[in-house]
C-alpha positions as CSV (number, residue, x, y, z in Angstrom):
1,X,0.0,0.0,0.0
2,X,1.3,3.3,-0.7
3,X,2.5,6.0,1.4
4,X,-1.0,8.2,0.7
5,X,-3.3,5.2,0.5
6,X,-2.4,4.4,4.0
7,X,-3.0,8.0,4.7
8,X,-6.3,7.7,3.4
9,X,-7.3,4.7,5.5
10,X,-5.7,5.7,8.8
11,X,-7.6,9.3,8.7
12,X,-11.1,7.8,7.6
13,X,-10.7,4.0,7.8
14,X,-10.9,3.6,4.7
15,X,-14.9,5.1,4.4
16,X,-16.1,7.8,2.0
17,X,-17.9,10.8,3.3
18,X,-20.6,10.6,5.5
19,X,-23.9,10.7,3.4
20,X,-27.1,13.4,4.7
21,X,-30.6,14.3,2.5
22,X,-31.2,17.4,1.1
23,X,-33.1,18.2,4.2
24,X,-30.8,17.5,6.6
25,X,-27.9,19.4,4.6
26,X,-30.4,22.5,4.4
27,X,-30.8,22.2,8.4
28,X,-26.9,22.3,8.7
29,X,-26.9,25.5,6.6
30,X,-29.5,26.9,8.8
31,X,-27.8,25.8,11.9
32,X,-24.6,27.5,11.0
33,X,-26.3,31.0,9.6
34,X,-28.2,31.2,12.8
35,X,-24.4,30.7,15.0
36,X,-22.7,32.6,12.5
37,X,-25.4,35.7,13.2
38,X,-25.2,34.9,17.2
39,X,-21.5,35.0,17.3
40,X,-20.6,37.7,14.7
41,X,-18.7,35.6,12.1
42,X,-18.1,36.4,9.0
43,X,-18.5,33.6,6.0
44,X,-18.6,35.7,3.0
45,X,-15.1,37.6,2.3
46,X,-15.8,41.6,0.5
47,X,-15.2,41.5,-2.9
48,X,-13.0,43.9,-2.3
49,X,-10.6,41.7,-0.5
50,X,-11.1,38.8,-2.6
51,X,-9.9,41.3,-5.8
52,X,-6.9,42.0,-3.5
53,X,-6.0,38.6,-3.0
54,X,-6.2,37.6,-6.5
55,X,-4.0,40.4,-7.1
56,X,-1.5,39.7,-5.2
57,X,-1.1,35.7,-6.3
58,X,-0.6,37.5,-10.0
59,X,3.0,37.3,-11.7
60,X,4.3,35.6,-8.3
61,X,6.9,33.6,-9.6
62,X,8.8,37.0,-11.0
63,X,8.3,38.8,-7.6
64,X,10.4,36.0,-5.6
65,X,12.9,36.3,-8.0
66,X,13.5,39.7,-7.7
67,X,13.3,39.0,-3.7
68,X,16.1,36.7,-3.5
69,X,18.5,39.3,-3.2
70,X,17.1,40.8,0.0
71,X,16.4,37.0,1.6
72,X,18.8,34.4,2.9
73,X,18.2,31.7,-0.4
74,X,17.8,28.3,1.7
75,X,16.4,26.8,-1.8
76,X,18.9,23.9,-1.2
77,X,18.4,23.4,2.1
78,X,16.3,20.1,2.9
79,X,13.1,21.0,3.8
80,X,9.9,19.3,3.8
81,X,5.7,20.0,5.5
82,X,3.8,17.4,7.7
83,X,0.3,18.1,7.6
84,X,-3.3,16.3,7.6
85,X,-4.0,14.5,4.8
86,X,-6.9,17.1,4.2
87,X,-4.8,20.1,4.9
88,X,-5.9,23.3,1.9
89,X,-2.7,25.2,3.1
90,X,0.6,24.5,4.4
91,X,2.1,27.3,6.7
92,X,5.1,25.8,8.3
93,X,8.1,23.7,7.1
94,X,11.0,22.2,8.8
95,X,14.7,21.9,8.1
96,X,17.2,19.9,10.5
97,X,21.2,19.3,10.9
98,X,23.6,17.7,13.6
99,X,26.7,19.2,14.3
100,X,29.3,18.2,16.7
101,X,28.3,20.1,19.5
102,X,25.3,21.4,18.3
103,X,21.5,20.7,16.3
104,X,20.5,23.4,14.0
105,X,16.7,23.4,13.4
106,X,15.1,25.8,11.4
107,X,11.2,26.4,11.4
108,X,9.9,28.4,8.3
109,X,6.4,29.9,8.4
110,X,4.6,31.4,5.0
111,X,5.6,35.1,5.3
112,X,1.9,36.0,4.8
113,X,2.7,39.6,5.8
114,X,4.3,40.1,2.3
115,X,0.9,39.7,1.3
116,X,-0.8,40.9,4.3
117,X,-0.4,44.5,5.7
118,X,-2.1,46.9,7.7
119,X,-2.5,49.0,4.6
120,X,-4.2,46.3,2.9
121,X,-8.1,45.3,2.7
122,X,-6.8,41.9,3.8
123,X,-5.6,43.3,7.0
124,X,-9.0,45.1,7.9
125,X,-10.4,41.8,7.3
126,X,-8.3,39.6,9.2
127,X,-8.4,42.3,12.3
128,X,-12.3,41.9,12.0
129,X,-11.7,38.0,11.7
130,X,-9.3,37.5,14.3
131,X,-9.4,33.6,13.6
132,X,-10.2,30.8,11.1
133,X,-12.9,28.8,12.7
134,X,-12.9,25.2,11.6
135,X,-16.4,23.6,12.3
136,X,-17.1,19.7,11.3
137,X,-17.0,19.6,7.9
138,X,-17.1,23.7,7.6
139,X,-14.4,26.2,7.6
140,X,-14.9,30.4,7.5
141,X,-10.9,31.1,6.7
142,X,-9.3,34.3,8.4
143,X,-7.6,35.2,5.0
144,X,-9.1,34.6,1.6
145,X,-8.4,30.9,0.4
146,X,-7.4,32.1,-3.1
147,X,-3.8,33.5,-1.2
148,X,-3.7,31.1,1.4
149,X,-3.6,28.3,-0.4
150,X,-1.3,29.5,-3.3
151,X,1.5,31.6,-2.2
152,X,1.1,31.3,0.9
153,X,1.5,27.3,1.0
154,X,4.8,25.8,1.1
155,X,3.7,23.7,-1.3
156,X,6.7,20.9,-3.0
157,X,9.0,22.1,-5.6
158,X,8.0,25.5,-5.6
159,X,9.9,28.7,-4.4
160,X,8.4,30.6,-1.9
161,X,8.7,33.3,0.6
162,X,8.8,32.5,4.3
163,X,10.0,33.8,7.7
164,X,12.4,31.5,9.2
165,X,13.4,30.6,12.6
166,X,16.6,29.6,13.0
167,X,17.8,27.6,16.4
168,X,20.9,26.4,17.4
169,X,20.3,24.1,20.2
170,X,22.8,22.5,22.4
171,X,23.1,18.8,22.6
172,X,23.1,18.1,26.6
173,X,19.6,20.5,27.2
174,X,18.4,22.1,24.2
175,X,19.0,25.1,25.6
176,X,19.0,28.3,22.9
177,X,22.9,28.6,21.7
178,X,21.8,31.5,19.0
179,X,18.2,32.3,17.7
180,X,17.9,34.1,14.5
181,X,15.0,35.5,12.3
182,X,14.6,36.2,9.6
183,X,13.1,36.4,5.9
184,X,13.9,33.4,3.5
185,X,13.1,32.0,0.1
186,X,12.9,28.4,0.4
187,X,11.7,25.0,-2.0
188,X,9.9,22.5,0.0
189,X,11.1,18.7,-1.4
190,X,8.0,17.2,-0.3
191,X,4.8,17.7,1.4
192,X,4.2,14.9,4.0
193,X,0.9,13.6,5.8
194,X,0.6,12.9,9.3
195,X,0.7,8.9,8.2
196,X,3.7,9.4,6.0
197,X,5.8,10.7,8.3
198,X,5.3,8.2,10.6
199,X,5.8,5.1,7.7
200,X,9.2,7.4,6.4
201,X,10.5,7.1,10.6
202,X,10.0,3.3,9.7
203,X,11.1,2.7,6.2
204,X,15.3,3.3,6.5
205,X,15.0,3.0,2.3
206,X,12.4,6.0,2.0
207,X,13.2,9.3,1.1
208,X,14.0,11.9,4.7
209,X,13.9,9.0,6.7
210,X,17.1,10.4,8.2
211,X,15.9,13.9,8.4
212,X,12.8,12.9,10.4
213,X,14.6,10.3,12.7
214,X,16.7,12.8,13.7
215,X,13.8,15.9,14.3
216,X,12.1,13.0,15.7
217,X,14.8,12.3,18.3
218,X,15.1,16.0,19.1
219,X,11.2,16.7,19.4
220,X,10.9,13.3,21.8
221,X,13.8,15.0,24.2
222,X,12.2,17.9,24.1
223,X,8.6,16.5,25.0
224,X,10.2,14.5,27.7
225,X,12.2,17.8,29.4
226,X,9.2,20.3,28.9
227,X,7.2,17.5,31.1
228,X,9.9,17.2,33.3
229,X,10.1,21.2,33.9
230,X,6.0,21.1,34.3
231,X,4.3,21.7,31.2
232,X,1.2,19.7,31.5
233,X,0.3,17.2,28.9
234,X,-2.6,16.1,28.2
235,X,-2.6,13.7,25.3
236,X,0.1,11.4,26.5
237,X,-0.7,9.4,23.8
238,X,0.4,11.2,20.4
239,X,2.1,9.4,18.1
240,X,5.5,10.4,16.5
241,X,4.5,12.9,13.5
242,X,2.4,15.0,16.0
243,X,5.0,15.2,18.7
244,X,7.7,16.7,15.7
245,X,5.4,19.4,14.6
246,X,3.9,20.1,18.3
247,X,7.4,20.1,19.6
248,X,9.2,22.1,17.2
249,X,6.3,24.7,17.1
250,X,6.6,25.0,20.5
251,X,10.2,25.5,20.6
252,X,9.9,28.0,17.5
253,X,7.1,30.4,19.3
254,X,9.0,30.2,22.3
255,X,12.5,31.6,20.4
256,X,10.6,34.5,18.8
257,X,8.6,35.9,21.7
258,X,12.0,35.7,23.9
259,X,13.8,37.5,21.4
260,X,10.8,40.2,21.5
261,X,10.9,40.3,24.7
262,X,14.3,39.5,26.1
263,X,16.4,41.3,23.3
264,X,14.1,43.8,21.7
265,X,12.4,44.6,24.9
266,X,8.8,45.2,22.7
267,X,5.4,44.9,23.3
268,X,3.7,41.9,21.0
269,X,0.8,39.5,20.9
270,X,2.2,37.7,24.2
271,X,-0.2,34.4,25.3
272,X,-0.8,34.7,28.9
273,X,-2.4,31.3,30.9
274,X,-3.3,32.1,34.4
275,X,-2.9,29.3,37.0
276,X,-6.0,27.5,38.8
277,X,-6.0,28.5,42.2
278,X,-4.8,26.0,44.8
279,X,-8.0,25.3,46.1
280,X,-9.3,24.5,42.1
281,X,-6.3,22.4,41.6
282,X,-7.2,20.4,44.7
283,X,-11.1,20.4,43.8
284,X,-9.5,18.7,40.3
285,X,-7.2,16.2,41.8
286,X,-9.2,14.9,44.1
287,X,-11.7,14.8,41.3
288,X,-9.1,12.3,39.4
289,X,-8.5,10.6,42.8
290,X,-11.9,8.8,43.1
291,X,-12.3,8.0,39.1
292,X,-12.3,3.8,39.1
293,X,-8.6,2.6,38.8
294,X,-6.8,5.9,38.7
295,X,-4.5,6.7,41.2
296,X,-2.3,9.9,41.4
297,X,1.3,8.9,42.2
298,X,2.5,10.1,45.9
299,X,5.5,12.0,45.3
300,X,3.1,14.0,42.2
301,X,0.8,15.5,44.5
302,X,2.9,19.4,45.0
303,X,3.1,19.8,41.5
304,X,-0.7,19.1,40.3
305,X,0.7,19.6,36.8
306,X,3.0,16.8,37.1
307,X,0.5,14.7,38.9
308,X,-1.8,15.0,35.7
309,X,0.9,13.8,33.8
310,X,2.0,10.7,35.7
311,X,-1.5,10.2,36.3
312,X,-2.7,10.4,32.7
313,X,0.0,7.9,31.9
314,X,-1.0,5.2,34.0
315,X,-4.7,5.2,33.8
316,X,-7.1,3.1,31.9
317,X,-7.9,4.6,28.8
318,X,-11.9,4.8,29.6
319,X,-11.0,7.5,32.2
320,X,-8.7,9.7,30.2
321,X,-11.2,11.8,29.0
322,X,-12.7,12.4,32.5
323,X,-9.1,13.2,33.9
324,X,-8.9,15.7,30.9
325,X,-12.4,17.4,31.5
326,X,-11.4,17.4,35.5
327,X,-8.5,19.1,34.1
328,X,-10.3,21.7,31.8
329,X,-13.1,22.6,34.2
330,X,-10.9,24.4,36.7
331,X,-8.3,26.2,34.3
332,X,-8.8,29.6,33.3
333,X,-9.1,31.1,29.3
334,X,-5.7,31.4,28.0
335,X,-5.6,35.0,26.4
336,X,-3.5,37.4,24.9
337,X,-1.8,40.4,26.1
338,X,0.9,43.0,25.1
339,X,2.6,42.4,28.1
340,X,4.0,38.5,28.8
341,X,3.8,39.2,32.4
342,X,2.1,35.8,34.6
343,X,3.5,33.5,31.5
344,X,1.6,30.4,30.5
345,X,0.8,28.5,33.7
346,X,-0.1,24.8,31.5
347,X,3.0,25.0,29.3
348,X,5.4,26.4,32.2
349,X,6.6,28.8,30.1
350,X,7.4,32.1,31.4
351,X,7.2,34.0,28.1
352,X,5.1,32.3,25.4
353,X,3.3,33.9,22.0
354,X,2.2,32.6,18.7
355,X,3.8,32.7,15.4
356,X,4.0,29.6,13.3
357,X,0.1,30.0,12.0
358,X,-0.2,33.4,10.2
359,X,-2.9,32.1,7.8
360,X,-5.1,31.2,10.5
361,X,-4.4,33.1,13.8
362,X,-4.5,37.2,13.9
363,X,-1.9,36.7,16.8
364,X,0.5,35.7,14.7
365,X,0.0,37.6,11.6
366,X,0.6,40.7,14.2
367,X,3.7,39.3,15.6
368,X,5.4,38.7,12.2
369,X,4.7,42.2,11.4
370,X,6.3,43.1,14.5
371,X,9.2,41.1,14.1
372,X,9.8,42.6,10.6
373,X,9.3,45.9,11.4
374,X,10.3,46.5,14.2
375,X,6.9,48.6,14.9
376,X,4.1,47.8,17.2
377,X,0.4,48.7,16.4
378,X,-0.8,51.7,18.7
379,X,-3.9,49.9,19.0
380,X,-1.9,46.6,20.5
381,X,-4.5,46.3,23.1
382,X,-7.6,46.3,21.3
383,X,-5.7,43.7,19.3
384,X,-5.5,41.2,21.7
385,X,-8.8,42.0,23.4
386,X,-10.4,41.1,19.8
387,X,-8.3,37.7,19.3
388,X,-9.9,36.6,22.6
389,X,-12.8,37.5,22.3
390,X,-13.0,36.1,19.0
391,X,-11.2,33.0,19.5
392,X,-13.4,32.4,22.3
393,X,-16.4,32.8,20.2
394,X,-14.8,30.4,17.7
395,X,-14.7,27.8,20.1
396,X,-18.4,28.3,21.3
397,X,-19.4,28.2,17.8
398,X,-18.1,25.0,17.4
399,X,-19.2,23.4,20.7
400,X,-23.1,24.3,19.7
401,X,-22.5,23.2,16.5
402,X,-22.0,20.3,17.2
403,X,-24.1,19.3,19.9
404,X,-26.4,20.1,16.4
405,X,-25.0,17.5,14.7
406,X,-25.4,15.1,17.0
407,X,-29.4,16.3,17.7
408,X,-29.2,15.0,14.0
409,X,-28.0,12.2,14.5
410,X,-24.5,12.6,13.5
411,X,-21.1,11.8,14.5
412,X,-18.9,15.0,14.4
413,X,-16.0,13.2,14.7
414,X,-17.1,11.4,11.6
415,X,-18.0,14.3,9.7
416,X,-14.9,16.0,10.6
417,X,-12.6,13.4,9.5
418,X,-14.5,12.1,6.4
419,X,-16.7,15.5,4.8
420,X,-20.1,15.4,4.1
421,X,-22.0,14.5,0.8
422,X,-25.1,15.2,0.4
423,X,-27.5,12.1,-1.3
424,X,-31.1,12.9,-3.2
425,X,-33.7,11.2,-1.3
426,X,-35.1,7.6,-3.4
């Protein structure tokens, strides 16, 4: 079986789209208008902004070339994507060498804010956005689909413009030797599914099997040491090709908003996760404590973070999702702020911020522009009080939707893996 067959079966076992009537598809449309008027979501894009963005995927090839010159050219560099197998866009690409003393990993995002800036139409609308919302089988994009998914993909064997992250990372701890940013032209050699990547770490004959053995190793240290220093985790059971791109995303939002912070000393999109007090830690430990065989180890229970994660580790897998919920009940929003100042209490991090998904996440599109220019918005606040807001009305948006699928009698998990067609009724 082929590398993307297997894809195809492991992300929908092998079964075509889930099949609805006329009248139940015309329920779902209903269903979303009425949450998209409730929540204030945009589906439609302006014309306006649509002619922009067809404008600015015109004579693309030419305006790379001519910014070359102004770019570090990492066109040979190995570089490849890992993304679902029904991924429209690819917005981040990895590259990886070991030195002697030293791993070099580089993280390159889609420099969207070539395309995207505040004097733009696109801008405007991706302010008034704030976020792509991804619903079952439905997606409203942040940025028009017709540049997202053209020059703004990292898509094989074509050049394109990104904003790279480059880490040097010693061996022992994977400390930060040297973090540099900047803006690149790269060539992706191939785009990789979530099931590929994880037949390439088995095949030793397939092409960057070396490359992602050895991001592997480094991503698996990582995850290890960030649970070790408290980060809680709360799938325990990702597989290999997740942990890479969670890992190294981690590592590559972490570099930029320390270097905002830390070296330019500038205000940014900064992601700020208060802590649980001690009683609501308790109330959620205690919780765990009297789920049917689960037991939190002794030596966990001053660190409820690390208790979570031994415990989540050692339970049956029929309690997992109430240890999770136990979890998520007594943790405040996450939300962002120009000022990094409580850091983010669930990944331990004491400065933390977004910027490996500029297609998708106003946060980031605001930080790369920072990071280029140097030059923070005056209206920085109002920024980040509209990506919370908004991404919290994203995520309520898709909790009601879906309890609507399942009033009609489907799976959303289903849907959201498989799509929907829609059958005429016999």
């Amino acid at each position: 079986m082929s590398d993307d067959a297997q894809a195809q079966a492991g992300t929908a076992e092998g079964q075509g789209p889930v099949e609805i009537s006329e009248e139940v598809a015309r329920h779902l449309e209903n269903k979303r208008e009425e949450l998209f008027e409730k929540f204030e979501i945009r589906d439609e894009f302006p014309e306006a902004v649509l002619e922009e963005a067809r404008e600015r995927t015109e004579g693309v090839q030419a305006e790379i070339e001519d910014e070359v010159d102004e770019r570090e050219d990492l066109r040979e560099l190995t570089t490849w994507t890992t993304d679902p197998i029904d991924a429209q866009d690819f917005d981040d690409a990895l590259s990886i060498k070991e030195r002697d003393d030293e791993y070099v990993l580089w993280v390159h995002i889609a420099d969207v804010t070539h395309y995207v800036h505040p004097d733009s139409a696109m801008w405007d609308e991706a302010v008034e956005r704030a976020n792509t919302v991804y619903l079952p089988g439905y997606t409203i994009h942040m940025l028009p689909p017709v540049l997202a998914e053209t020059v703004c993909s990292l898509v094989p064997d074509e050049d394109r413009l990104a904003h790279t992250v480059e880490m040097h990372l010693d061996k022992e701890n994977l400390s930060y030797e040297t973090i540099e940013i900047y803006k690149s032209v790269i060539r992706s050699d191939e785009r990789l599914t979530y099931t590929q990547a994880e037949n390439r770490l088995e095949d030793p004959d397939a092409p960057l099997h070396e490359e992602n053995v050895l991001v592997h190793e480094v991503a698996d240290q990582m995850h290890e040491q960030r649970k070790e220093d408290g980060s809680l985790v709360l799938n325990p059971a990702r597989d290999r090709a997740h942990t890479i791109i969670e890992e190294c995303m981690l590592k590559a939002n972490k570099a930029v908003t320390h270097t905002l912070m830390w070296d330019r000393g500038v205000e940014a999109m900064y992601r700020v996760h208060p802590q649980p007090s001690p009683d609501e830690w308790s109330e959620a430990l205690r919780e765990i404590q009297d789920l049917e065989g689960v037991s939190i180890p002794g030596d966990k229970w001053d660190d409820p973070r690390k208790a979570v994660n031994a415990t989540l580790e050692e339970a049956p897998g029929r309690q997992l999702d109430k240890i999770q919920w136990a979890v998520m009940k007594v943790m405040p929003r996450a939300k962002y702020m120009n000022d990094p100042f409580g850091g983010h209490h669930a990944l331990n991090f004491e400065i933390y911020g977004h910027f490996t998904s500029p297609i998708r996440r106003l946060s980031d599109l605001i930080n790369h522009w920072i990071v280029y220019k140097n030059d923070v918005p005056e209206n920085l606040v109002e920024l980040c009080d509209r990506a919370s807001d908004k991404q919290k009305d994203a995520e309520q948006c898709e909790r009601e939707y879906k309890q609507f699928l399942q009033e009609v009698g489907l799976d959303p998990a289903a849907v959201n893996n498989r799509g929907i067609e829609v059958v005429e009724e016999a």
